[in-house]
Backbone as a printed PyTorch tensor [residue, N CA C, xyz], in Angstrom:
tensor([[[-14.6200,  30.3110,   7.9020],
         [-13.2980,  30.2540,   8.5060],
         [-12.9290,  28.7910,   8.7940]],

        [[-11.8170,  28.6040,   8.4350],
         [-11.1880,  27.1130,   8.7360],
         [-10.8320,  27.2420,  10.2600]],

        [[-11.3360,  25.6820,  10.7740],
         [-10.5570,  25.6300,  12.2090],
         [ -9.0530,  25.3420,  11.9270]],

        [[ -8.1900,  25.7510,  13.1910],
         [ -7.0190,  25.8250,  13.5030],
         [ -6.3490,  24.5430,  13.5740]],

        [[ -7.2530,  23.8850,  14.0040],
         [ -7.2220,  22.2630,  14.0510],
         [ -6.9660,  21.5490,  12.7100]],

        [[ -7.5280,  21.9020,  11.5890],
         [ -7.6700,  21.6980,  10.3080],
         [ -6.5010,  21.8820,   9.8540]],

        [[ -6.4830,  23.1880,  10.2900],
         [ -4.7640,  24.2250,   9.6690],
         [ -3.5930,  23.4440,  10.0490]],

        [[ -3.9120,  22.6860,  11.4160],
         [ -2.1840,  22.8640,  11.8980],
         [ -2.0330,  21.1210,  11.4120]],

        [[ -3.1480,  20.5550,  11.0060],
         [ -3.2160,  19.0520,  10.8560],
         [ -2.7730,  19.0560,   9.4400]],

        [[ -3.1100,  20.3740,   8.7630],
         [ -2.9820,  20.1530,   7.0940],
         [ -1.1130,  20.5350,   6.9220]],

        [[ -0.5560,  20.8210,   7.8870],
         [  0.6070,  21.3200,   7.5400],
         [  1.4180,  20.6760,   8.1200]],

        [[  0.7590,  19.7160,   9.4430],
         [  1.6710,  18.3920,   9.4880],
         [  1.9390,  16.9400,   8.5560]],

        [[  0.6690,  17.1230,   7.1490],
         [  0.1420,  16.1590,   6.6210],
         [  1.2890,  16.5740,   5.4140]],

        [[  1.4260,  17.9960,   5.2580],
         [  1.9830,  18.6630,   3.9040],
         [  3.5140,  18.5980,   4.3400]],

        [[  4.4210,  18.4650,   5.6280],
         [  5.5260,  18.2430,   6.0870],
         [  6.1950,  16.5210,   6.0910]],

        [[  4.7150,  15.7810,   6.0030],
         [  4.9600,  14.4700,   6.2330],
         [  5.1570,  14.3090,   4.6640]],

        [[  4.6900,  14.8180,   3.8260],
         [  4.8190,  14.7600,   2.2730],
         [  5.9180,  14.6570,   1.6920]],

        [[  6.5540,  15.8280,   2.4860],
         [  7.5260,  16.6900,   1.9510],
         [  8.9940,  15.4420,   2.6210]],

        [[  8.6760,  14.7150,   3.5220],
         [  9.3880,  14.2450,   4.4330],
         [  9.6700,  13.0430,   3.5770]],

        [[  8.6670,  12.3880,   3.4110],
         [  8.2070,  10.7840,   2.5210],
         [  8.9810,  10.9450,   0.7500]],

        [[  8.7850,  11.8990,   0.3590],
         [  9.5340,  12.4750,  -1.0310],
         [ 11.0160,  12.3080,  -0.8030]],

        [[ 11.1820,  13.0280,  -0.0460],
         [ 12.8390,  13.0740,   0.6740],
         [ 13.2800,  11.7220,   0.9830]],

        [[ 13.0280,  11.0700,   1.3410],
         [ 13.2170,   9.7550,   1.3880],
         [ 13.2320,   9.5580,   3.5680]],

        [[ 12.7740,  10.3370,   4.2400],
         [ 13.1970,  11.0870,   5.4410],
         [ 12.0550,  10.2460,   6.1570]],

        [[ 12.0370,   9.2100,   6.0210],
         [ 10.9340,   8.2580,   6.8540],
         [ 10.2890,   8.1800,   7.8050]],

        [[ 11.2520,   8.3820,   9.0780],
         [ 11.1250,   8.8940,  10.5020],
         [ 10.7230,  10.3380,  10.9320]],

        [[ 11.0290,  11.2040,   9.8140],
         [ 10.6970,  12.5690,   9.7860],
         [  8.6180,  12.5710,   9.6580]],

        [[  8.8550,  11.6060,   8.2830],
         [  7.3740,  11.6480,   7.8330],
         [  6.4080,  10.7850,   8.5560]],

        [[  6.9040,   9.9920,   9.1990],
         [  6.0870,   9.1900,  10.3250],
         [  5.5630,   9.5460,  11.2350]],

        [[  6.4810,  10.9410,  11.8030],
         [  5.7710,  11.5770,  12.7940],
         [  5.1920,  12.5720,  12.5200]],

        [[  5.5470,  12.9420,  11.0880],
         [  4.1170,  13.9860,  10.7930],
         [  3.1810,  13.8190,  10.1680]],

        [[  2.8460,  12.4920,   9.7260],
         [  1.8290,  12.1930,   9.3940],
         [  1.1650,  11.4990,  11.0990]],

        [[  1.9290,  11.0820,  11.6900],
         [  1.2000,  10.9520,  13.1500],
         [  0.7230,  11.8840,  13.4440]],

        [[  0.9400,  12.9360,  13.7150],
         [  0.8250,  14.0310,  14.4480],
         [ -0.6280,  14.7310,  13.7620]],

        [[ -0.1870,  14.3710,  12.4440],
         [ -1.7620,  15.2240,  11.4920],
         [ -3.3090,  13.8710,  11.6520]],

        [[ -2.7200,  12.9790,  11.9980],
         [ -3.7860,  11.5610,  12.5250],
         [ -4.4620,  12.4020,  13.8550]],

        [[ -3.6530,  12.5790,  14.7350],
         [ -3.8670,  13.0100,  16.2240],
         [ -4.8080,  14.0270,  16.1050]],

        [[ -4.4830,  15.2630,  15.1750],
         [ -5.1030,  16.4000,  14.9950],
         [ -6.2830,  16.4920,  14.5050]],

        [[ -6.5860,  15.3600,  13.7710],
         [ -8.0790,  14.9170,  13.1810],
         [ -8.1030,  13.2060,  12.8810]],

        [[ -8.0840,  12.7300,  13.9620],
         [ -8.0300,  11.5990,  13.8140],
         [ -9.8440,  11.0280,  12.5250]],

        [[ -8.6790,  10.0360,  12.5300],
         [-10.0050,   9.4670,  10.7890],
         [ -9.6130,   9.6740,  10.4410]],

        [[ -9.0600,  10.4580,   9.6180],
         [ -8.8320,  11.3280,   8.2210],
         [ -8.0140,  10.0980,   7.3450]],

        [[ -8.8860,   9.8550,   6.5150],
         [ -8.4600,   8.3350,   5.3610],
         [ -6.8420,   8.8340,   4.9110]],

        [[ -6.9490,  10.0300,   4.5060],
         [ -5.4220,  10.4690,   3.1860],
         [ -4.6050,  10.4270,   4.6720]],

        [[ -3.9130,  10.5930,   5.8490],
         [ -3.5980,  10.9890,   7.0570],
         [ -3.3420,   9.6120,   7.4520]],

        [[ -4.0720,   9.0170,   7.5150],
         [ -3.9160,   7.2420,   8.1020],
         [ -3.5620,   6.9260,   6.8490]],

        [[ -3.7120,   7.0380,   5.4580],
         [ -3.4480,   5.8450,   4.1680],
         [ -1.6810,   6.4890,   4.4840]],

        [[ -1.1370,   7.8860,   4.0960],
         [  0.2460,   8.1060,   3.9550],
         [  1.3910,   7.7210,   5.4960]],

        [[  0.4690,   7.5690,   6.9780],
         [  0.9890,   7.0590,   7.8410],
         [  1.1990,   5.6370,   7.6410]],

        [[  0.3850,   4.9040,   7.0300],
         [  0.4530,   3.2150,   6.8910],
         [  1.5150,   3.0840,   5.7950]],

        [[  1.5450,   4.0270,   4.2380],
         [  2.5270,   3.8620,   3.3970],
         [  3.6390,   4.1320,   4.3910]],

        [[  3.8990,   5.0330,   4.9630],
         [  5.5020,   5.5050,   5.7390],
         [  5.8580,   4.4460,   6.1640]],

        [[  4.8560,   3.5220,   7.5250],
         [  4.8440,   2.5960,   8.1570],
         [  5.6160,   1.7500,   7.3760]],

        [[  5.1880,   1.1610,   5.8320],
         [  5.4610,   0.1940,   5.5300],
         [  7.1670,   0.1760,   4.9610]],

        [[  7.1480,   1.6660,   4.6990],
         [  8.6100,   1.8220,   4.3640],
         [  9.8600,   1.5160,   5.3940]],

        [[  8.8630,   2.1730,   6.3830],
         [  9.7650,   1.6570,   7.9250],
         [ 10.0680,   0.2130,   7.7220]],

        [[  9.4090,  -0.6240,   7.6890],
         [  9.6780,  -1.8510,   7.9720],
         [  8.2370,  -2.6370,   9.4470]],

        [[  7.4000,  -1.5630,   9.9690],
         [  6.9630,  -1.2340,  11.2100],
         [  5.5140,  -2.0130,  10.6300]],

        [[  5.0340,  -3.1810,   9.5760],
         [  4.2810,  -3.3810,   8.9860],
         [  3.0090,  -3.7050,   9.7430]],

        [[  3.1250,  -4.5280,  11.1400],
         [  1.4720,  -5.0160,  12.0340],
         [  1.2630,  -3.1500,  12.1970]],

        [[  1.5010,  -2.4100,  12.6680],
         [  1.4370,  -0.8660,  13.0350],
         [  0.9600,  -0.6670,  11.7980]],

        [[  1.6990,  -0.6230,  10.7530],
         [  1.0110,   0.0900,   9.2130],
         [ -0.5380,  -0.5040,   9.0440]],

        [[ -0.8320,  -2.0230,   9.2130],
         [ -2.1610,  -2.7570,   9.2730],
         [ -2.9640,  -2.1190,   9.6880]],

        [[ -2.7270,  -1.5160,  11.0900],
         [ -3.6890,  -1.3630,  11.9580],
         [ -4.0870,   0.2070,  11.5180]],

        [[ -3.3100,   1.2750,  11.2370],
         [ -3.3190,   2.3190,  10.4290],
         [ -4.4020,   2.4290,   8.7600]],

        [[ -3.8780,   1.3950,   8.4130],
         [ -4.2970,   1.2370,   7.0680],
         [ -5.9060,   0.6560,   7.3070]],

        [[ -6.4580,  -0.5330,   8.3910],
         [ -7.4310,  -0.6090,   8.2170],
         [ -8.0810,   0.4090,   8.7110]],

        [[ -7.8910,   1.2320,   9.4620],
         [ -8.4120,   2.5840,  10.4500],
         [ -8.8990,   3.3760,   8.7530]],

        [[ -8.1590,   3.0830,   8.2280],
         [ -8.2380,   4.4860,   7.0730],
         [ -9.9550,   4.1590,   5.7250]],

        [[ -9.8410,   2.5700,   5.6880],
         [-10.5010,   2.2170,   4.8910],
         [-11.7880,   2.4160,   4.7290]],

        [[-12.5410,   2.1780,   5.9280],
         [-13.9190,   2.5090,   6.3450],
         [-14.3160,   4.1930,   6.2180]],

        [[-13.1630,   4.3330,   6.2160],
         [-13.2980,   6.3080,   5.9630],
         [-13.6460,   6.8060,   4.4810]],

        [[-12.9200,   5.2780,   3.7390],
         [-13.1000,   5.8060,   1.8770],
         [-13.1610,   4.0160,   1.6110]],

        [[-13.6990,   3.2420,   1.6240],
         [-13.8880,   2.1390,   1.6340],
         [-13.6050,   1.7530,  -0.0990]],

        [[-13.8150,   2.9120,  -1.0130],
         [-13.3350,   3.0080,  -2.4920],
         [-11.9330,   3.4990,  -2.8570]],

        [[-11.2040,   3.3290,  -2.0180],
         [ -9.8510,   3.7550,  -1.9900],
         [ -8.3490,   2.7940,  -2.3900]],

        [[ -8.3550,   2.7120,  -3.9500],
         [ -7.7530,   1.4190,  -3.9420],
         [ -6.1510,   1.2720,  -3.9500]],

        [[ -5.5830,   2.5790,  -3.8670],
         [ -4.5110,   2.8130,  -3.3250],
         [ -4.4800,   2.4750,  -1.7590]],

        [[ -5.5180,   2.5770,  -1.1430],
         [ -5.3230,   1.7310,   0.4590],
         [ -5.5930,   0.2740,   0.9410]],

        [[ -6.3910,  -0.0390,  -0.3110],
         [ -6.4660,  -1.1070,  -0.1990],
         [ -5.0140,  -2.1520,  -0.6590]],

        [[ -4.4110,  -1.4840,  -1.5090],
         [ -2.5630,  -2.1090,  -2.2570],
         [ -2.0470,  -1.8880,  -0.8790]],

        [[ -2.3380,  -0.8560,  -0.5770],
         [ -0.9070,  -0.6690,   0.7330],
         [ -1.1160,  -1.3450,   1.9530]],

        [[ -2.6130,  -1.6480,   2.4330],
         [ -2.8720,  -2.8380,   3.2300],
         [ -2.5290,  -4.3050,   2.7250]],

        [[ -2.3120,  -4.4180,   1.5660],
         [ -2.3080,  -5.6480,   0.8890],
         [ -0.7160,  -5.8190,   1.2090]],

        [[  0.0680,  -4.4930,   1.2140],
         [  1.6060,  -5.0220,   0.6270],
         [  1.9980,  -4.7670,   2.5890]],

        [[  1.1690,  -4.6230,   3.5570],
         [  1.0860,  -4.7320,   5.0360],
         [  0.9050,  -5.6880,   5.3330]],

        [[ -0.2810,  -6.6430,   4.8650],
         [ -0.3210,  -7.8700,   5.3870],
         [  0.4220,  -8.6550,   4.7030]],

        [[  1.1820,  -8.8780,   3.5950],
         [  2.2190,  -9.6010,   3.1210],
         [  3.3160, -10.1000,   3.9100]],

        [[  3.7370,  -8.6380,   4.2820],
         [  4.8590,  -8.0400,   4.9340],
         [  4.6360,  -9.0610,   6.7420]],

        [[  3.4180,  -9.2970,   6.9720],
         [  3.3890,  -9.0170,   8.0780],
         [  3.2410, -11.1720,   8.3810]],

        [[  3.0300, -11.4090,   7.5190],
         [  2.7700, -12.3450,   7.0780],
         [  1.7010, -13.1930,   7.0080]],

        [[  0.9900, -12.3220,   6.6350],
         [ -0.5530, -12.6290,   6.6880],
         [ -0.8040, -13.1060,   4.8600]],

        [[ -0.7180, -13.6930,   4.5290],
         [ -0.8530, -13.9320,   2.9000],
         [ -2.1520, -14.0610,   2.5730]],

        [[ -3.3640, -14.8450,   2.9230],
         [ -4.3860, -14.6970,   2.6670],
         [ -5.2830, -13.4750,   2.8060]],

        [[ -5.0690, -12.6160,   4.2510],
         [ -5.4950, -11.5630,   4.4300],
         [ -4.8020, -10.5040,   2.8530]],

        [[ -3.8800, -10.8530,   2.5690],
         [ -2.9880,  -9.5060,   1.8980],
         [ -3.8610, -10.0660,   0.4870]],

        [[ -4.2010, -11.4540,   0.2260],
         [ -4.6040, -11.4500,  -1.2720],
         [ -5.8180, -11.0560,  -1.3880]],

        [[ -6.9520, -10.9920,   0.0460],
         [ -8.1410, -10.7230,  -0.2990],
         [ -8.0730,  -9.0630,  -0.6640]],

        [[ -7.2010,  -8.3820,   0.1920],
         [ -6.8630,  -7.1630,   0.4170],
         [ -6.0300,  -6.7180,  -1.2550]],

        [[ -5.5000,  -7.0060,  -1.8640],
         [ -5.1990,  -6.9530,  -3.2420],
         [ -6.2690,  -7.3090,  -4.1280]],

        [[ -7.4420,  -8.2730,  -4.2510],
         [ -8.3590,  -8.2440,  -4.9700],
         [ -9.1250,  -7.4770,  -4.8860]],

        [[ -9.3230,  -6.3400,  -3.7410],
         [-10.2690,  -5.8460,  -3.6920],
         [-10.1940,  -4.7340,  -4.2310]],

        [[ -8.4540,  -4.0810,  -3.9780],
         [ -7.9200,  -3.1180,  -4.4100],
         [ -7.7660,  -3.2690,  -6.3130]],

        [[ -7.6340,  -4.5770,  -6.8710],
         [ -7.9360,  -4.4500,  -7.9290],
         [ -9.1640,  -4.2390,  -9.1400]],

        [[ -9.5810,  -4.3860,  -8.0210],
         [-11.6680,  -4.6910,  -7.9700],
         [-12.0710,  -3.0480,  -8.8070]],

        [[-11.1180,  -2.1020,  -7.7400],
         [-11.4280,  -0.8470,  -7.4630],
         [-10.6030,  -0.2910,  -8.5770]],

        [[ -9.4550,  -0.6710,  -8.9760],
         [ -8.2510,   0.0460, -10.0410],
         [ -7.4920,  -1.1040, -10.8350]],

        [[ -7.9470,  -1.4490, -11.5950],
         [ -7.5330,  -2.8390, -12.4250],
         [ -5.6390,  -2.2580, -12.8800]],

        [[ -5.3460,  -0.9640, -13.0100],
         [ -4.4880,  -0.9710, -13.4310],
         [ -3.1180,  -0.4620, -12.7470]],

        [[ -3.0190,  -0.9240, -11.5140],
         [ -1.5560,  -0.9020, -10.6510],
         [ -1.2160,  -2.0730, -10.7100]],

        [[  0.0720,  -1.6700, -11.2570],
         [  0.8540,  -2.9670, -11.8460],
         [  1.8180,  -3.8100, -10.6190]],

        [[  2.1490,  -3.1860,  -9.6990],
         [  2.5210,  -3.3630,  -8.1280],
         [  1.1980,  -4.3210,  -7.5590]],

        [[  0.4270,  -4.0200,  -7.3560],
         [ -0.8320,  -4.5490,  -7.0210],
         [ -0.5690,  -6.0880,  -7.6830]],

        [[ -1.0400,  -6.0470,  -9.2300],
         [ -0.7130,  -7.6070,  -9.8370],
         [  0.8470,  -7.9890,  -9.5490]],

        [[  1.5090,  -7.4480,  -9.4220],
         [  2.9120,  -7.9670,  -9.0100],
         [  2.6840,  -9.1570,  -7.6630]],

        [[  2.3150,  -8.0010,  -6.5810],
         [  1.9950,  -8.4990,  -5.2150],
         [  1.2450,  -9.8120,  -5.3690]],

        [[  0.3510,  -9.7000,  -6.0360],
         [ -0.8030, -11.0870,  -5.8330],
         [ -0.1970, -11.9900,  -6.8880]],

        [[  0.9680, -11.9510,  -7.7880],
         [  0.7740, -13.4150,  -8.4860],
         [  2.3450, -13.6020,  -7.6510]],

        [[  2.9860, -12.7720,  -6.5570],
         [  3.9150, -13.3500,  -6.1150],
         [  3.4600, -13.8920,  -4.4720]],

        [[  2.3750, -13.7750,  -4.1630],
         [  1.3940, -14.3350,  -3.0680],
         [  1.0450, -15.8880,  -3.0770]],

        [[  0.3380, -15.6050,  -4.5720],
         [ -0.1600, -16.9260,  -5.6220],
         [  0.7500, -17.9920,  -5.3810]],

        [[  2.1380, -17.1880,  -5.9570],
         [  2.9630, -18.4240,  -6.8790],
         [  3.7140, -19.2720,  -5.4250]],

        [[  3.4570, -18.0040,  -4.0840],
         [  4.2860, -18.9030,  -2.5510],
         [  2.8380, -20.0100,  -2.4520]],

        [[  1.7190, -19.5410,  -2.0510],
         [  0.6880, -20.3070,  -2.0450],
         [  0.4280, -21.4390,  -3.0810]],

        [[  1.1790, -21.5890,  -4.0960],
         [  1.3780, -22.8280,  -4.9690],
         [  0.5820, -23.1500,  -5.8500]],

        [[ -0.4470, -21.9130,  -6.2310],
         [ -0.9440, -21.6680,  -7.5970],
         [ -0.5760, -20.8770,  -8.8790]],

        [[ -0.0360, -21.9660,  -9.3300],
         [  1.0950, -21.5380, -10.3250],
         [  0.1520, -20.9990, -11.4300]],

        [[ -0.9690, -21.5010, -11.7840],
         [ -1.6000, -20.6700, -12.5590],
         [ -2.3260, -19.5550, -12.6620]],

        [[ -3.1840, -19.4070, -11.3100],
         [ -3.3070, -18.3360, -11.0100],
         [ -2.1670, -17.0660, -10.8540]],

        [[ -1.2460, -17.2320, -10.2950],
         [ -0.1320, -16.4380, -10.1310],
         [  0.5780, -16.3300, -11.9950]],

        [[  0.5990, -16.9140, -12.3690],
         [  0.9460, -16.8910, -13.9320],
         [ -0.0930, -15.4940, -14.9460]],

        [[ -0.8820, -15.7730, -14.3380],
         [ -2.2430, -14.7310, -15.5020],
         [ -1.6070, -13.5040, -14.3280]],

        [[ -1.3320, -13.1930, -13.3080],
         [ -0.9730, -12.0850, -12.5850],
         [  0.1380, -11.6900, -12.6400]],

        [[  1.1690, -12.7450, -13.1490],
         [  2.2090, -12.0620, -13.8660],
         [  1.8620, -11.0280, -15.2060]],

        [[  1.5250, -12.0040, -15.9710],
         [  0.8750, -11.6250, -16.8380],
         [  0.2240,  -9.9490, -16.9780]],

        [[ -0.4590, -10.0620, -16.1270],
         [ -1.5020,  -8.7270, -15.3270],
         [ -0.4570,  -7.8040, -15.5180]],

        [[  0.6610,  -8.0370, -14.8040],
         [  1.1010,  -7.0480, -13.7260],
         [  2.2970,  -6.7590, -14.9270]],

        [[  2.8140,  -7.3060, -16.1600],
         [  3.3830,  -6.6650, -17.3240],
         [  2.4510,  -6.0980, -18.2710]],

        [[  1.2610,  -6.4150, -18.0700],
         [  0.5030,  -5.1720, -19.0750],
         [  0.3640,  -3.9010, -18.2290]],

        [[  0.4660,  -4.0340, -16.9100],
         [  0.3220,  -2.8520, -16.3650],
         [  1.3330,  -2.1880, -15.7300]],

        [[  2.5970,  -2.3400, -16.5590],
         [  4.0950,  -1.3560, -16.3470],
         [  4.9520,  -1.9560, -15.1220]],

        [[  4.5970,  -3.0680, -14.9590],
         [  5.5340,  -3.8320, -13.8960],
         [  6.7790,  -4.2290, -14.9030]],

        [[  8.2820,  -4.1850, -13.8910],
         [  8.9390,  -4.3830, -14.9880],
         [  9.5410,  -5.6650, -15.1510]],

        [[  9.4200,  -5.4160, -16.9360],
         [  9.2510,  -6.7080, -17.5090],
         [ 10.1180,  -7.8970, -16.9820]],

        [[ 11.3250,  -7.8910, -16.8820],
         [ 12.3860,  -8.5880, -16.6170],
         [ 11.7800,  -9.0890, -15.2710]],

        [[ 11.8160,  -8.9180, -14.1100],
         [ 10.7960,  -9.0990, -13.4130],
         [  9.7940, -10.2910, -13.2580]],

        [[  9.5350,  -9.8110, -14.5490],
         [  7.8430, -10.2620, -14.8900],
         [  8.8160, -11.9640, -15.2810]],

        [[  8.8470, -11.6800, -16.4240],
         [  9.7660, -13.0330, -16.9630],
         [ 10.8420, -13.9230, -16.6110]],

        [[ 11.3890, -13.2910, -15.7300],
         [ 12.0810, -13.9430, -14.4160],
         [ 11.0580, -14.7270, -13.6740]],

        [[ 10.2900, -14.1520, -13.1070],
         [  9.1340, -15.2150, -12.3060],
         [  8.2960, -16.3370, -12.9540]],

        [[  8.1000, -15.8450, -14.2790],
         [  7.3440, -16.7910, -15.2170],
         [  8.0200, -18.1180, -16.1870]],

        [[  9.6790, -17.9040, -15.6100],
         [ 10.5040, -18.9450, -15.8290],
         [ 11.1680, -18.4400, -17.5640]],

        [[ 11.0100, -17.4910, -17.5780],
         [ 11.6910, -17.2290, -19.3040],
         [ 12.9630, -17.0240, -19.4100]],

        [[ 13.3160, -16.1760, -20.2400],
         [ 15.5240, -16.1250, -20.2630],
         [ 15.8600, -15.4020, -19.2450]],

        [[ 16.9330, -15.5760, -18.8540],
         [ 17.5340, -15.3540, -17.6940],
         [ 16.8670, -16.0230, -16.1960]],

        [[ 15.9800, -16.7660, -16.4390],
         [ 15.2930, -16.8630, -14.9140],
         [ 16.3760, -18.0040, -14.4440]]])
């Protein structure tokens, strides 16, 4: 038998889903809070509260969410991008690039991920490094224009 606890946490987690899809931010913030509360830890529960977070705009809060979540799945490299695109946000740039390498470490192929770090790079004033991560981040479905805009090509 499943605890009740489980139940009522899995259907605040499945409302916060449903909320975050919708585009319903504030809706999904508090139900992915609410499913945190109900089993606090829970990595997927803290990773989709820190994504909401970040949509909010609410990014030191998403940090603190997002690192809560990591130690729970420490191979999780979708949490590791969304801590990365938290500490960006938050303005932590070194924290966010170690936090993007690691996440790439784990999933070489999120193209958001290489986006994030060669536009980290290129503020931090390594133009070459940030160049091969452009690079990166158009083999891996970042879009192109984008891509070639930053790397100084037509139209930039």
């Amino acid at each position: 038998m499943v605890p009740a606890t489980f139940e009522q946490a899995r259907a605040q987690f499945l409302r916060g889903e449903q909320a975050f899809e919708a585009g319903r931010y504030e809706d999904a913030e508090r139900a992915f809070a609410a499913s945190v509360r109900l089993l606090p830890g829970r990595a997927s529960s803290l990773m989709n509260l820190g994504a909401t977070r970040i949509r909010l705009g609410q990014h030191d809060r998403a940090v603190e969410v997002l690192q809560a979540a990591i130690p729970a799945e420490p191979a999780n490299a979708e949490a590791h991008g969304h801590l990365a695109t938290a500490l960006a946000e938050s303005g932590r740039p070194d924290e966010a690039l170690q936090a993007a390498a690691t996440s790439l470490q784990l999933d070489p192929n999120v193209g958001a991920v290489w986006l994030l770090q060669a536009h980290l790079l290129r503020e931090r004033g390594d133009v070459a490094q940030a160049a091969a991560s452009y690079r990166g981040a158009a083999a891996r479905g970042a879009d192109p224009q984008l891509v070639q805009y930053a790397l100084g090509g037509p139209g930039a």
